[in-house]
N, C-alpha and C positions, 0 to 999 in steps of 0.2 A: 199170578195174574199180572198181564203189563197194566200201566199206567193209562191207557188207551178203552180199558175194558169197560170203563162205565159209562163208555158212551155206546156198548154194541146193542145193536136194534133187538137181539134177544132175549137179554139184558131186561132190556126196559120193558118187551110185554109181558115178561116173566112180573118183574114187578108188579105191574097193571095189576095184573091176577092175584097175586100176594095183598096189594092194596088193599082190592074189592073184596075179598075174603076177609080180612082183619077188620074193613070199617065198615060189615054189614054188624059187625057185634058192636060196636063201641056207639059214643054219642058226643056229639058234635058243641053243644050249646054250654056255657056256662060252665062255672068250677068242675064239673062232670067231666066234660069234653077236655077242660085243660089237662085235669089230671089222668088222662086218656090219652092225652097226645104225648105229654112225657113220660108214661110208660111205655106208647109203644115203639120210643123213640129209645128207647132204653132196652126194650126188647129188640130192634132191629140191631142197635151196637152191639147188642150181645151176641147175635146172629151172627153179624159179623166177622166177630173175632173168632168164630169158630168155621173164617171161611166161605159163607152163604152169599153168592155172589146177586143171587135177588135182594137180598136185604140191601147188600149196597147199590145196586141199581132204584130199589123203595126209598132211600132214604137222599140219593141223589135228587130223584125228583122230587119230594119234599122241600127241598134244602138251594139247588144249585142253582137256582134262578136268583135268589136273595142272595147267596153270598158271592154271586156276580156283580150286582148292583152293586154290595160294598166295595168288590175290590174296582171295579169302575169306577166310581166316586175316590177311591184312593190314589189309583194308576191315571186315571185319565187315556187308557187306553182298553177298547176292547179286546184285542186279539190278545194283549198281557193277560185280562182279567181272565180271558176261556183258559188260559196256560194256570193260573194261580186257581180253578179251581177243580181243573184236572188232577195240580197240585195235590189241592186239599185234600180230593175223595183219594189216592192213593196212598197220602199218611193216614185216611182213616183206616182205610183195608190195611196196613199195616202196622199200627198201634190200638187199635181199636181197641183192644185190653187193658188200654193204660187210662181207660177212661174213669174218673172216681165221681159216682154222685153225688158225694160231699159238695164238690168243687163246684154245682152247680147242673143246669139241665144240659143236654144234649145239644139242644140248640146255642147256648152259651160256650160252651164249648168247638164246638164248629167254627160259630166267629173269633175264637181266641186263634185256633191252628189257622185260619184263614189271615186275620191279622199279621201271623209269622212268616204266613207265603207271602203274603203282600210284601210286607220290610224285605223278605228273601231276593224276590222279583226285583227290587228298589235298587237293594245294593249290588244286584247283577248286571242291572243297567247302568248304575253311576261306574262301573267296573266297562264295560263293554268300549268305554272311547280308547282306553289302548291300544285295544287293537285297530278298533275304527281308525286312527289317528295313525298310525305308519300305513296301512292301507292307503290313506286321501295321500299321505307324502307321494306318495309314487303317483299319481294323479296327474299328466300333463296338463299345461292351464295355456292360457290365450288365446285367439285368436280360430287357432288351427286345430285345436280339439274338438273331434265328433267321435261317434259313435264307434268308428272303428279302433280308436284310441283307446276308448273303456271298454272294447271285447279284448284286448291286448294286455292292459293291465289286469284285467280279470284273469287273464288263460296264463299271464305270469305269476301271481299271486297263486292262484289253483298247482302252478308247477313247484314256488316257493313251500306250499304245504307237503307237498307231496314228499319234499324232500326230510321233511319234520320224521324221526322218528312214532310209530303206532302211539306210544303214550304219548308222546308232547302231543301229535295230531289230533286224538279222540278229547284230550285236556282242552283244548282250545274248542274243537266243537263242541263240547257241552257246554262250555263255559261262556262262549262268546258269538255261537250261531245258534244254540237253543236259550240262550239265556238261563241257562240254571245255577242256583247257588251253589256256594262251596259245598255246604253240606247234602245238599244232593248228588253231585260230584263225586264224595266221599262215598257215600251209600251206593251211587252207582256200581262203582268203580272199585268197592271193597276195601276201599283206605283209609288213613286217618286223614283229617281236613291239612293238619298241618302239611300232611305229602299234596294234596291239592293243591296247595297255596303255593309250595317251592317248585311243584311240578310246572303248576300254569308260568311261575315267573321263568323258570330255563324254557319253558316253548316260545316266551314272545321273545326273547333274546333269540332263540334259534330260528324262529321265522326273520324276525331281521335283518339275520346275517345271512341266511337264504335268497333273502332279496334282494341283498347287495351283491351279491355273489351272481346273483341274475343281471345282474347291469340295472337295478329297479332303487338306485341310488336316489332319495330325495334331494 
């Protein structure tokens, strides 16, 4: 399933229907209801794990509205938060079995892996001005700089990546135009973080020297 999938419109009436069947039995009000919502939140994880792509469309809608609001309140940025909790639901569909009741409900859980995409997202973006920053160098400034300046440095840079080797190129897009962490990178891409981390650092040295190479000298 990609990462994309909890948001598919089939998805979610499928849910719907899943919902409305499960809370015609259950009861809403008091210790009853509580103890009703973390089973059947307990049951949905467990669905999960065995794959049930309603269950995690049911449990997104339960859930992804509130752990928007957290990571909004954290990011300070909408468009980060919808990305941090697309995050989320697809480490749930993929760990979902590492869930232990001990540790607490379902819902406490969620905001724990939500927590760790936020910090994720955080240190992505304290990460992103590297590139950002040889980017702006090639940047003409003064007077005489319009619009056709910056479709020129754009169609130069776009030429300087091209020249990047498929892994240094796809390293740097995930890394620096979707914003994803290391360890998503890693999971991507089938490697260890530590190959992430020397990978990403030989692509900005080789974009560059790409751009110098282009005459895109700061």
């Amino acid at each position: 399933m990609g990462a994309g999938a909890v948001h598919r419109p089939a998805m979610r009436k499928a849910a719907v229907r899943s919902i409305s069947r499960r809370e015609s039995s259950t009861t809403t009000g008091g210790r009853d209801g509580v103890v009703d919502r973390r089973q059947r939140d307990e049951d949905l994880l467990a669905a999960i794990s065995q794959h049930d792509e309603a269950a995690l469309a049911a449990l997104y809608d339960d859930y992804a509205a509130a752990l928007f609001g957290f990571a909004v309140r954290r990011l300070g940025d909408r468009s980060q938060a919808e990305l941090v909790v697309q995050d989320v639901f697809t480490r749930v569909w993929r760990n979902a079995r590492r869930y232990a009741t001990e540790r607490g409900s379902v819902r406490t859980w969620l905001f724990a892996v939500t927590r760790h995409a936020v910090i994720d997202r955080q240190r992505a973006r304290a990460r992103r001005p590297s590139l950002v920053a040889v980017t702006e160098e090639l940047q003409p400034v003064g007077d005489d700089y319009d619009e056709i300046d910056a479709m020129l440095v754009a169609s130069a840079v776009r030429a300087a990546l091209e020249q990047l080797s498929p892994a240094h190129r796809q390293v740097l897009q995930l890394a620096y135009f979707e914003g994803r962490s290391q360890a998503d990178i890693a999971a991507v891409l089938g490697v260890a973080v530590g190959t992430v981390k020397s990978r990403t650092y030989y692509a900005l040295r080789a974009f560059r020297l790409a751009c110098e190479e282009l005459g895109l000298q700061p």
